[in-house]
N, C-alpha and C positions, 0 to 999 in steps of 0.2 A: 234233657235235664242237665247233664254233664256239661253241656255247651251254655245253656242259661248264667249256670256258676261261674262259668270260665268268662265269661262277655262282662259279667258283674262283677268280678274280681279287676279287669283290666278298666270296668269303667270307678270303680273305689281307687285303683292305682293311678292313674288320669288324672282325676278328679284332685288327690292328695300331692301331685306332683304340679300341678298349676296353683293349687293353694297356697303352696311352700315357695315357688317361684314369685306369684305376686306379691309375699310380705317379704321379702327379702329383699332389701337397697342393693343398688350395683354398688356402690361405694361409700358407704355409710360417713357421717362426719363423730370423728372420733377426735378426742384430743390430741391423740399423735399425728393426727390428718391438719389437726388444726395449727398445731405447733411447728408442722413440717411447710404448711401454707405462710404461715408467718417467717418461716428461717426465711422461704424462700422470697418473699417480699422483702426482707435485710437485708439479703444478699443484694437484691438487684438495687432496690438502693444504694447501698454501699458502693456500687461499683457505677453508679450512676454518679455519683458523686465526688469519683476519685477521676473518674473523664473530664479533662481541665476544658471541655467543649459547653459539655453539660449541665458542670454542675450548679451553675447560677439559673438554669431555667427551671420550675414547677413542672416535675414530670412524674404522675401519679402511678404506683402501680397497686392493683389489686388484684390478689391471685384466690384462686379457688382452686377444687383438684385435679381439674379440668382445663382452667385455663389461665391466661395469666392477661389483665386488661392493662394497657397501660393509654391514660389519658393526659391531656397539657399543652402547652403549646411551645413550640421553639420555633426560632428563625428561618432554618432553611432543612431544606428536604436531606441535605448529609448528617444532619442532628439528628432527624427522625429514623432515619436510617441504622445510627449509632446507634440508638436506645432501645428499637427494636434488635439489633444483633445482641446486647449487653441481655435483655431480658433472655433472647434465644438462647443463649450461654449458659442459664441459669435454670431452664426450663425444667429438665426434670423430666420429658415427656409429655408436658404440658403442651397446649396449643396457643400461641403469641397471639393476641387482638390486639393490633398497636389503631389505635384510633387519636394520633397525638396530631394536629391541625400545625400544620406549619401558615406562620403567619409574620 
């Protein structure tokens, strides 16, 4: 009987501790998430654009809090090379997706 209780105690404990885990976001999007996603989209801008290489080409970036995408095209493979380092710069611990098409 002792054991019955104790099996059904660990499977209510279980049961409440995968509940709480599945409604709970890894990283929820908060306004400070949101505003620290946009700094960090300013920044790389800004320094994208102070690059006298650069700054005349369309080079997109959109960050999430996870990663940071940066799309567009430029000339030659040391531009794309630039903007993925300037974005790495800026990361945060983000992860760089540079998908910029040299063309």
């Amino acid at each position: 009987m002792r054991q019955t209780f104790r099996l059904a105690g660990y499977t209510v404990a279980l049961g409440a501790l995968l509940f709480m885990g599945a409604t709970v976001p890894v990283r929820a999007q908060t306004p400070g998430n949101q505003m620290n996603d946009a700094t960090v989209t300013t920044k790389i801008k800004a320094e994208l654009l102070k690059d006298q290489s650069l700054k005349s080409f369309e080079i997109h970036v959109d960050t999430s809090p996870t990663i940071i995408h940066l799309t567009g095209t430029v000339p030659t493979a040391v531009n794309r090379a630039d903007a993925e380092r300037i974005a790495k710069g800026e990361a945060g611990g983000r992860t760089v997706k540079d998908d910029i098409v040299v063309h």
